[in-house]
C-alpha positions as a Python dict, from the first residue, in 0.01 Angstrom:
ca = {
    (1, 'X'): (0, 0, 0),
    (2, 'X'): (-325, -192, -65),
    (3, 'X'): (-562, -34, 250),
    (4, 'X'): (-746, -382, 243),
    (5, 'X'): (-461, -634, 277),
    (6, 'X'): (-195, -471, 437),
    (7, 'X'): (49, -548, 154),
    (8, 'X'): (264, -309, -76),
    (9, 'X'): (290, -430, -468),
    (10, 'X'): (654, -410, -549),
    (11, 'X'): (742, -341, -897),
    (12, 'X'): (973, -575, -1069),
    (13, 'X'): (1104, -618, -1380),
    (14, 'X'): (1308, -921, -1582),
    (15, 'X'): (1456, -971, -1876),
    (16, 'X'): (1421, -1280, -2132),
    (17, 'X'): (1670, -1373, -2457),
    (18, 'X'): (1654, -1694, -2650),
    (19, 'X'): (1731, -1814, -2999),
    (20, 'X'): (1708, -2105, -3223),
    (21, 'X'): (1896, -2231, -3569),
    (22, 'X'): (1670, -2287, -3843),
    (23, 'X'): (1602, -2635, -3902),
    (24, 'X'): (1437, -2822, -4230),
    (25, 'X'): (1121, -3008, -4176),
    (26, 'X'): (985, -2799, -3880),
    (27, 'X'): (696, -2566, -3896),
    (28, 'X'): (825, -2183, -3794),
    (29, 'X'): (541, -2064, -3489),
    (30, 'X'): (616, -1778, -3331),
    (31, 'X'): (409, -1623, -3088),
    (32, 'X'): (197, -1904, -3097),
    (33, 'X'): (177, -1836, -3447),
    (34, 'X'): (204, -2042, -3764),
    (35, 'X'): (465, -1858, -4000),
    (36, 'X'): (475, -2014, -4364),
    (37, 'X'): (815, -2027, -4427),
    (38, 'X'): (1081, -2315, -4557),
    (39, 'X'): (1247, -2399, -4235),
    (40, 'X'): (1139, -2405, -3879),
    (41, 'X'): (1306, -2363, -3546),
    (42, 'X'): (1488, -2608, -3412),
    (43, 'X'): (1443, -2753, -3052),
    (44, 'X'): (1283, -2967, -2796),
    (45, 'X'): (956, -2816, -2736),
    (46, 'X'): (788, -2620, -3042),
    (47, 'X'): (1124, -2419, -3049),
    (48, 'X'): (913, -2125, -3035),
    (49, 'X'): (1209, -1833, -2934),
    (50, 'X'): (959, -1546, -2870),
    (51, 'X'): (782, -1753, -2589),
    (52, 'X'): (1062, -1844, -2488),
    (53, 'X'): (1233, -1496, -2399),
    (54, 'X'): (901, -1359, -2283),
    (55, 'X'): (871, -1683, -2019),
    (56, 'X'): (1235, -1612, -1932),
    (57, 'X'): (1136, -1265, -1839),
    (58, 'X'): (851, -1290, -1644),
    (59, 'X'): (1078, -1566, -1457),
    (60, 'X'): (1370, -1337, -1419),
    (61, 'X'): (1124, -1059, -1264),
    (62, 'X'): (1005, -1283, -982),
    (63, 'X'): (1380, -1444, -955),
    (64, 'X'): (1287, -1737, -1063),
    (65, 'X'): (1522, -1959, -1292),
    (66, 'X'): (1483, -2014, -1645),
    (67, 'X'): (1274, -2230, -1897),
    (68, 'X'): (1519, -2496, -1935),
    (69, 'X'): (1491, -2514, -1525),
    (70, 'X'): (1158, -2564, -1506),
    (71, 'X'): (1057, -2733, -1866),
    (72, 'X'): (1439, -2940, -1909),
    (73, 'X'): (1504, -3072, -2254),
    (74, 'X'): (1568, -3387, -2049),
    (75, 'X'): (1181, -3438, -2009),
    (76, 'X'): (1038, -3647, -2274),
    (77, 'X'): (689, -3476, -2167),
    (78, 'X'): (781, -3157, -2356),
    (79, 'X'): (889, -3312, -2649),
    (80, 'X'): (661, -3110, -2920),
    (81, 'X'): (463, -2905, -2644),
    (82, 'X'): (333, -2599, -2785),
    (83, 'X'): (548, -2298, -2590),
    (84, 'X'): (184, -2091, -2547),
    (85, 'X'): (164, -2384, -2310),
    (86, 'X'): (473, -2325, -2164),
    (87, 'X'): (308, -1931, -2096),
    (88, 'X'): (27, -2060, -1932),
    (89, 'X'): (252, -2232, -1653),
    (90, 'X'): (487, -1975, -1626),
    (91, 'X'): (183, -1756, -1596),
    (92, 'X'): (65, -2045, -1290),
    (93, 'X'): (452, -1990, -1086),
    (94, 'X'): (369, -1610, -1140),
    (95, 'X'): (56, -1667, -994),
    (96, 'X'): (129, -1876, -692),
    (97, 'X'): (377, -1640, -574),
    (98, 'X'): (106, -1403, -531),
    (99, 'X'): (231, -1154, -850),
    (100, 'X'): (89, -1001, -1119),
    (101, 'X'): (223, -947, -1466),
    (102, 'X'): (150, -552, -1592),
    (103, 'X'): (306, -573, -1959),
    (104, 'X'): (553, -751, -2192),
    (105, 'X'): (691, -661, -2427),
    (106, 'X'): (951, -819, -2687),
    (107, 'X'): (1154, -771, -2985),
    (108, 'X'): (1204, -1044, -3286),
    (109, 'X'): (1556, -995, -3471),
    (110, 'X'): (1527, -1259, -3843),
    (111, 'X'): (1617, -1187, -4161),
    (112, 'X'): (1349, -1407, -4272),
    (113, 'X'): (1025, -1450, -4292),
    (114, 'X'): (870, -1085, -4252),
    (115, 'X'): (682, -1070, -3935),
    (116, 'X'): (469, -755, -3934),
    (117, 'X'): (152, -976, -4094),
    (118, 'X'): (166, -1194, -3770),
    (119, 'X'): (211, -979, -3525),
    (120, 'X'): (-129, -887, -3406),
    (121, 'X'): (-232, -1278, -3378),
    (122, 'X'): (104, -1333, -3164),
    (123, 'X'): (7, -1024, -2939),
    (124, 'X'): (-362, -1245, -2876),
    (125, 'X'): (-203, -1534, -2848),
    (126, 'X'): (67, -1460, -2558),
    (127, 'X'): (-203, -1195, -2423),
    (128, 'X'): (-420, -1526, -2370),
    (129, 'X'): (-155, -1747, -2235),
    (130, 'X'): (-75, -1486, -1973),
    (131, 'X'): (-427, -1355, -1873),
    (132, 'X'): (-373, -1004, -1966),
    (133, 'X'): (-493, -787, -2270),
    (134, 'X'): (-330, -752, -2580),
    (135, 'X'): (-271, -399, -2569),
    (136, 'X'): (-12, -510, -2252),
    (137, 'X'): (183, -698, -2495),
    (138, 'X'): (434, -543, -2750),
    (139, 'X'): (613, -725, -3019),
    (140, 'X'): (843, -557, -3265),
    (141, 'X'): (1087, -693, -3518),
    (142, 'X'): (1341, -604, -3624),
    (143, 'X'): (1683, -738, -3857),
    (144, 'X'): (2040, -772, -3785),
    (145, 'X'): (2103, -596, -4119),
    (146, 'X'): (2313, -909, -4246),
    (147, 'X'): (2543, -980, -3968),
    (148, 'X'): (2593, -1261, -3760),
    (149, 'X'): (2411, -1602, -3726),
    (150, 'X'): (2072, -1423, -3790),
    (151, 'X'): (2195, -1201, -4078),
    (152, 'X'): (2326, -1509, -4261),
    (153, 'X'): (1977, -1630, -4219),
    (154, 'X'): (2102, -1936, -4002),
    (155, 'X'): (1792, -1850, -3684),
    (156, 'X'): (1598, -1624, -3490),
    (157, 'X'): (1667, -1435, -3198),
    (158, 'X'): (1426, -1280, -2934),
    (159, 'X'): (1466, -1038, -2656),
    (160, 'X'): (1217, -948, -2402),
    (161, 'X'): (1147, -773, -2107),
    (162, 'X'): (829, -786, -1838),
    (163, 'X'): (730, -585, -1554),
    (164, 'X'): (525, -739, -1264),
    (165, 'X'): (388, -629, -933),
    (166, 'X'): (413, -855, -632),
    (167, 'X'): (271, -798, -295),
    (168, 'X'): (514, -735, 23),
    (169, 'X'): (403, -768, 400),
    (170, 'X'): (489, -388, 522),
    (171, 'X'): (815, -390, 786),
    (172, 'X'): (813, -222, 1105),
    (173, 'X'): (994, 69, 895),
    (174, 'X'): (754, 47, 590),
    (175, 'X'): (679, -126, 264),
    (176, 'X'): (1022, -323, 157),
    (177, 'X'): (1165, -237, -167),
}
């Protein structure tokens, strides 16, 4: 319990998956990030899955609903919009409920393109978006060693997970859990 508000930071945790089919004529950004490569994702916004599972996350954690709640594909407004944006609000809900992210971290699973070159610029990139350091954010990839929609090389998948802390009033019987 915090001795100057009163409150007790409750720690939370939520969990993020998204993927997207390749698609020609798209750039590939992941992470906020640029990939060359042949095809891009395909979706409404930038199509950018590893923002995507990461915002999902950090939404699940405070029990919020998803992306596609708060950003629908139905919304001409993020046609295009660059997901790191998408971050930065998701960081502003986080925010106005009073919580605080401590880490995310997130894996990649593709085939193709190799990642590993990127990965440092994606870990400044969401770091940015989210108002934390990079050394709070983890991104690993990975393959799915030929099988499935990924290992045919047909998209990318992305799984996630984030911790927060959020403040609760104490209770007459202590700090709620």
């Amino acid at each position: 319990m915090s001795e100057s508000t009163g409150l007790a930071w409750v720690p939370l945790s939520g969990i993020g998956y998204d993927v997207h089919a390749f698609a020609e004529g798209r750039a590939l950004v992941l992470g906020g990030v640029t990939i060359p490569f042949h095809k891009g994702l395909d979706g409404h916004s930038d199509a950018d899955v590893l923002c995507h599972a990461i915002a999902d996350a950090i939404l699940g954690a405070i029990g919020e609903q998803d992306i596609g709640h708060h950003f629908p594909n139905t919304d001409a407004s993020y046609r295009g919009i660059s997901s790191i944006e998408l971050l930065r609000r998701v960081g502003a809900i986080l925010a106005k409920r009073g919580a605080r992210l401590m880490n995310v971290d997130s894996t990649l699973i593709a085939e193709a393109p190799k990642v590993g070159p990127h990965v440092a610029a994606m870990r400044e990139n969401i770091s940015k978006a989210l108002g934390i350091t990079p050394d709070r954010v983890g991104v690993k990839a990975t393959t799915n060693e030929r099988m499935g929609f990924v290992g045919r090389e047909e998209g990318i998948a992305a799984f996630a997970v984030a911790s927060v802390i959020i403040p609760t009033p104490p209770t007459a019987s202590g700090p709620s859990a």
